[in-house]
N, C-alpha and C positions, 0 to 999 in steps of 0.2 A: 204646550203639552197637548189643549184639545186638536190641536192642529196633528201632531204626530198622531194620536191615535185615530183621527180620521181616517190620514195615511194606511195607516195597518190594517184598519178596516178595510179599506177598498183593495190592499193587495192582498189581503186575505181572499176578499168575496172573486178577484180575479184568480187565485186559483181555484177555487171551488169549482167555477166557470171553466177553466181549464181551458185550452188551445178551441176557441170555438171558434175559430178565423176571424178573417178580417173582411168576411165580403166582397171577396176579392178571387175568382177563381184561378186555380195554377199559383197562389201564395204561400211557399214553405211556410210550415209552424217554425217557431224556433224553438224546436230541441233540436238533440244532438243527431244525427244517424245511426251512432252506438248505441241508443239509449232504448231498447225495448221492452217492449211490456214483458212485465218480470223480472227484468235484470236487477240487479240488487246495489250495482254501484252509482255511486254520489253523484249530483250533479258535476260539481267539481270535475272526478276522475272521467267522468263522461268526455267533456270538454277535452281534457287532456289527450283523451285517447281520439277525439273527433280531431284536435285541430293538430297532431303532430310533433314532431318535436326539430325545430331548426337545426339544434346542435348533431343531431343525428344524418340531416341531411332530406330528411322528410320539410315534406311543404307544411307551412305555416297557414291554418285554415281562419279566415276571418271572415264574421257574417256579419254583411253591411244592410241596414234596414234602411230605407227611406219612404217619408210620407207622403204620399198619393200613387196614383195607377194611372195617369196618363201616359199615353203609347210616347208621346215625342219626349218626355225627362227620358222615359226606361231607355228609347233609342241612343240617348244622351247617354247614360250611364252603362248603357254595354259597352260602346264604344272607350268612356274611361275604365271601365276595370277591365278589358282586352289588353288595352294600350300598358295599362300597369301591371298587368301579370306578365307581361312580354318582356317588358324592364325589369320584373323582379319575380325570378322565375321560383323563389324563395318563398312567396307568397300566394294563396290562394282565396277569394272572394267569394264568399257564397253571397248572391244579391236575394234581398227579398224586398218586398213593396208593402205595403196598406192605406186603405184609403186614411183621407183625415179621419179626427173625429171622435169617438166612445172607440171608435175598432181597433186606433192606435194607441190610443193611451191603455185601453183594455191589455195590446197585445207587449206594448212597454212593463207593465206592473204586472204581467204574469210573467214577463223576463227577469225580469229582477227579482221577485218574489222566491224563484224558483233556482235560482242561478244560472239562466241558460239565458239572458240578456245578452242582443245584441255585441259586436265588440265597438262597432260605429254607428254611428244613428245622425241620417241627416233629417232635422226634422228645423221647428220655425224658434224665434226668439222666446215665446210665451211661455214653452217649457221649462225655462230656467228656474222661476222664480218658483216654481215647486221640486224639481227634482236635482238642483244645485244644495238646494238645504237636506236633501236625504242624501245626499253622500252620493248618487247616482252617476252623475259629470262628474268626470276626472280633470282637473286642473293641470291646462297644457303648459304652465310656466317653465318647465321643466324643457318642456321641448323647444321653446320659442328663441329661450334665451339668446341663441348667435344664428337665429333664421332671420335669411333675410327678407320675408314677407313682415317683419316688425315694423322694418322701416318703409315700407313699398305698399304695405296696403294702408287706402283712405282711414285717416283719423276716426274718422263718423263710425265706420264698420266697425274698426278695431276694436274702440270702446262699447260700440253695442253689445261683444263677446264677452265683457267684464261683471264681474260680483264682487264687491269688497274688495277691490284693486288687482283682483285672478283672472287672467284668462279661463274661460272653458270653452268658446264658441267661437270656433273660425269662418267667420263669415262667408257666404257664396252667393248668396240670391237677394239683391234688395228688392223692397215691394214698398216704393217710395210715392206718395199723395200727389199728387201735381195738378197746379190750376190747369186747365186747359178752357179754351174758348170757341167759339160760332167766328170767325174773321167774319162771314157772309152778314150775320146779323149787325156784328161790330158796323157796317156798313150801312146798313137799313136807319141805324141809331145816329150817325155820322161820326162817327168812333173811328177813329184810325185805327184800322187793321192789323197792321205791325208796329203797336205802341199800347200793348195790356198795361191793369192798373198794376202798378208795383206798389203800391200803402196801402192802408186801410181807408183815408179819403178818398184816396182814386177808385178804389172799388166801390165805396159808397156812391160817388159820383158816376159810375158807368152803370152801377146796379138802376137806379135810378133811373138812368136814363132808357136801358134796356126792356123794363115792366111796361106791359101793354096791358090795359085791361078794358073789357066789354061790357059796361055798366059797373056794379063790384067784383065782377069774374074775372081774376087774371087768367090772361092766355096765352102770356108769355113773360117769362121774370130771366131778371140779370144773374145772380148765382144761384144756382140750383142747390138750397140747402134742405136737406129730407128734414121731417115733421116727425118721422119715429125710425124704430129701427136699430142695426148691431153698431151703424156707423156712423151714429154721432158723434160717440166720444170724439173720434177720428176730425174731426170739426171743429170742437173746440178746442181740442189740445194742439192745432194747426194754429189756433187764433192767439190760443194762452202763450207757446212758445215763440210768435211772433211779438207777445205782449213782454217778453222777457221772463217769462216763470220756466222754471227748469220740467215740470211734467205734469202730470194731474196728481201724483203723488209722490214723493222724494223719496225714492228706495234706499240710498243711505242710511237715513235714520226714522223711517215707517211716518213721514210727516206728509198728513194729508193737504194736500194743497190745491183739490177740484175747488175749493172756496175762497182762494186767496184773493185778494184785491185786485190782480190781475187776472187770474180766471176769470171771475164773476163779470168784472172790465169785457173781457172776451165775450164772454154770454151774452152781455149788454148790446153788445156791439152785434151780433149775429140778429139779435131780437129786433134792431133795428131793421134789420136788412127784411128782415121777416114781415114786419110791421107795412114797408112802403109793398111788398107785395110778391109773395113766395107760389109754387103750383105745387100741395102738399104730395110725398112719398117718401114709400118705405126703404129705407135704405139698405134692408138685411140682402135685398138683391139688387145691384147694378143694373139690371136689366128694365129697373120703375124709374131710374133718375130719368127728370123728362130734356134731359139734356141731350142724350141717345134718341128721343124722338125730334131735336130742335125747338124744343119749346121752355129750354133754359140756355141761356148766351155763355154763362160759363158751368164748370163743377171743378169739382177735386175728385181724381181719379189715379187709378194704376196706370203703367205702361200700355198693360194687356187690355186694359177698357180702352183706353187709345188710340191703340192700332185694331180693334174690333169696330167702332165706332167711324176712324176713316177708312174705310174699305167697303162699307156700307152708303147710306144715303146720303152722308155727311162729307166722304173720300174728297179730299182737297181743299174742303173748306173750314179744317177746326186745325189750330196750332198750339203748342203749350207755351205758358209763360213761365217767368223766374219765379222762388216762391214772395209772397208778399210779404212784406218789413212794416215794423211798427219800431219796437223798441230794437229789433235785429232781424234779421230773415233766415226764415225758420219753416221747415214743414212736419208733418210726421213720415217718419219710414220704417216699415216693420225691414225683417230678414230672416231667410234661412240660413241655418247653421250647419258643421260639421262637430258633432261631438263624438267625444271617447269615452267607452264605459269605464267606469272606475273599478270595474269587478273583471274587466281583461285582463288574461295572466301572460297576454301579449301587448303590452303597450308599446312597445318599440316598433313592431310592425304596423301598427293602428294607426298611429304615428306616421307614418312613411304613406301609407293613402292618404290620410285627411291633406297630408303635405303635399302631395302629387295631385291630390283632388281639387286643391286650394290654388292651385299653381296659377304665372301669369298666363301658362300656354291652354292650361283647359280651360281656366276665365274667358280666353278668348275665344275658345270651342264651344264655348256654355253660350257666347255672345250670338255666332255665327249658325249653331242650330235652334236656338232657341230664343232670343234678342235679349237676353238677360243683361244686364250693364254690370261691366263687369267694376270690381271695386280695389285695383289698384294704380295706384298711381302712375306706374310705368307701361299704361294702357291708355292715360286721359286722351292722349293725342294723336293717337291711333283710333281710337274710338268716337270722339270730335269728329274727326276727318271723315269718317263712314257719313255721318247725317250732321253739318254741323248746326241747321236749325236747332234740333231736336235734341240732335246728343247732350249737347254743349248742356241743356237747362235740365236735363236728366242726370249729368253727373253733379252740376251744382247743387240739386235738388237733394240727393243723396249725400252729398259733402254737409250738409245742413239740415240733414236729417235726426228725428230724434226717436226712437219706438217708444213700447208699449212700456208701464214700470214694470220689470222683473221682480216682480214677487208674489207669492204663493195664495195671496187673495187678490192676485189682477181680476180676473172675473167679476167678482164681488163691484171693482172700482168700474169696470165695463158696462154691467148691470146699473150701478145705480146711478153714475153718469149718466147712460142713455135713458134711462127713468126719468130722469130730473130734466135732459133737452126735451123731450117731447113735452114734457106738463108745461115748459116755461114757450113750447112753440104754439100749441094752444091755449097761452094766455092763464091756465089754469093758477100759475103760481108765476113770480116775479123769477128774476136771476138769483139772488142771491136768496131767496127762502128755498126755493129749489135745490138750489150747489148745497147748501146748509145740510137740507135734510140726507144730500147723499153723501155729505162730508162724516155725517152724526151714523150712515150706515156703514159706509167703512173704516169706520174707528171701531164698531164693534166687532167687523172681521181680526184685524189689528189683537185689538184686547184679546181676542181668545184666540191667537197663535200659541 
């Protein structure tokens, strides 16, 4: 209940706020074009009159929002809604953009608040677990049932779309962890270059062997794990799901699990690595891992760190590995999603873009302008064959991928996760009084949903 009225509060306070943009110049508001100052009718009838009526023969107007203002997506998504209003001359797209952020969420919950909500919203997985319990996500089960991207797209994806056994999230964009490594250094250490660790021993043993240090100064360490920062969790929950724990909280049934026997295990285990000799940084930007300056042998990182990384100083000599196994092998992978408003009074054509957006031919347009990997099955082997170093541990990567927990105080569990890594990287507190105490703060998020 406190949770709801939180809700109401903030989509109250974002209308008050009213259409203040998104920061974003040349970014339609989302209202209607019919809807001017004065006019006296309903959201609703707005819409109606904005988006047309199919049965009459008039175009079907759909406004498709998506999160961020980078030129190379937008170039990405002209090109798909040209291609789809060509094939479906029935239908009409209005795009609009916003950065991430307060400007998106701002401009979602004066959508909704208002009734002039998006009809498509591609935005990341973290949205769910607040705006699937307001009724916001419309559940595509309806739609799915004899598609066949049910059976053709990767397991891993599929279920990241899911709440309570529902579709609402048709996957398009993973943003999957991956060890990556120095081969150059691997060689300085006498590490075989094309033989990364795959355990948790083999990393202990190559971490080990990687840390260089100048009296007690290191000046050089084996995995680059940050000291503070947004992307710890991101670290542990790599370690815990290779330790066999299902997340850092069980969204099923709201069971906190950052403290579990195997977490804590996982904690233990990173503290060690910490212990033989780490080069501290902040992890909220990519840009401090000192693995981008070569003075960490490996990291966990994106694609996009990846390929920024070799094309720079590094170009030729960093490669990715599988991810590493313990009790199974396991990474974390976040994803963007395609979802559908629940307040469209056109679902059937919303439908028909997220389906055409989702496809295996713009998956592979998504791939070609942008390197995204694509996440159906009846692309593995086309998509291997492009890079098959690389591909190949990038689709695994994502096959055994697990995200963020969908639910409405994920924050809360991000926060006090990465609270509890930092105090346990400076020794300030052990593993498991640390995990403890962030266990004991999001139970109280929990309790007062």
């Amino acid at each position: 209940m406190k949770f709801r009225k939180v809700m109401c509060a903030l989509l109250g306070t974002a209308m008050i706020l009213g259409m203040a943009g998104c920061g974003n110049k040349g970014t339609e508001e989302l209202v209607s074009k019919d809807e001017t100052a004065g006019e006296a009718e309903s959201a609703e009838e707005g819409q109606e009159s904005d988006s047309g009526d199919a049965a009459s023969g008039e175009k079907v107007k759909l406004t498709f929002l998506r999160a961020g203002t980078d030129a190379e997506k937008k170039a990405f998504w002209d090109k798909v809604i040209a291609d789809f209003e060509a094939a479906n001359p029935d239908i009409e797209i209005e795009y609009q953009e916003c950065s991430y952020g307060d400007d998106f969420e701002t401009k979602l919950n004066t959508g909704f608040a208002s009734g002039t909500a998006p009809d498509v919203i591609d935005f990341t997985l973290a949205s769910m677990g607040v705006r699937v319990p307001l009724g916001q996500y419309a559940a595509l089960d309806e739609f799915t049932a004899d598609w066949d991207g049910t059976d053709d797209y990767m397991e891993s994806a599929l279920n990241l779309g899911k709440i309570g056994g529902k579709l609402y999230g048709i996957a398009t964009q993973p943003d999957v962890r991956l060890l990556i490594y120095n081969k150059e250094l691997f060689e300085q250490a006498g590490l075989d270059p094309n033989s990364p660790p795959a355990t948790w021993d083999e990393l202990e043993e190559y971490h080990k062997k990687l840390v260089k240090k100048e009296g007690d100064n290191v000046v050089q360490t084996g995995l680059g794990i940050p000291s503070s920062g947004t992307a710890q969790q991101h670290y542990l929950t790599i370690f815990a799901l290779a330790n066999g724990e299902k997340n850092l909280v069980d969204e099923d049934n709201n069971t906190v699990l950052c403290n579990s026997e195997k977490t804590i295990e996982a904690a233990e285990f990173l503290k060690k690595l910490e212990d033989e000799g780490i080069i501290p940084w902040d992890s909220s930007s990519s840009d401090n891992n000192p693995f981008g300056s070569g003075l960490a042998a490996m990291t966990f990182a994106n694609t996009t760190d990846f390929a920024n990384w070799n094309s720079g100083a590094l170009a030729g000599k960093i490669a990715m590995a599988s991810p590493l196994k313990k009790e199974k092998q396991a990474t974390f992978c976040g994803m963007g999603f395609m979802f559908m408003s629940n307040e469209t009074p056109h679902k059937e054509e919303a439908w028909r873009f997220i389906e055409y957006a989702s496809s295996a031919d713009v998956a592979w347009t998504r791939y070609e302008m942008m390197g995204v990997p694509p996440v159906r099955e009846s692309l593995k082997d086309k998509y291997i064959a492009e890079n098959p170093e690389n591909n190949s541990v990038i689709y695994e990567s994502v096959a055994c991928g697990v995200g963020s927990p969908k639910v409405a105080y994920s924050n809360a569990v991000f926060n006090a996760v990465d609270d509890a890594m930092e105090r346990i990287a400076y020794g300030v507190e052990d593993p498991k009084t640390a995990l403890d105490k962030a266990a004991q703060e999001i139970q109280k998020e929990i309790d007062n949903q």
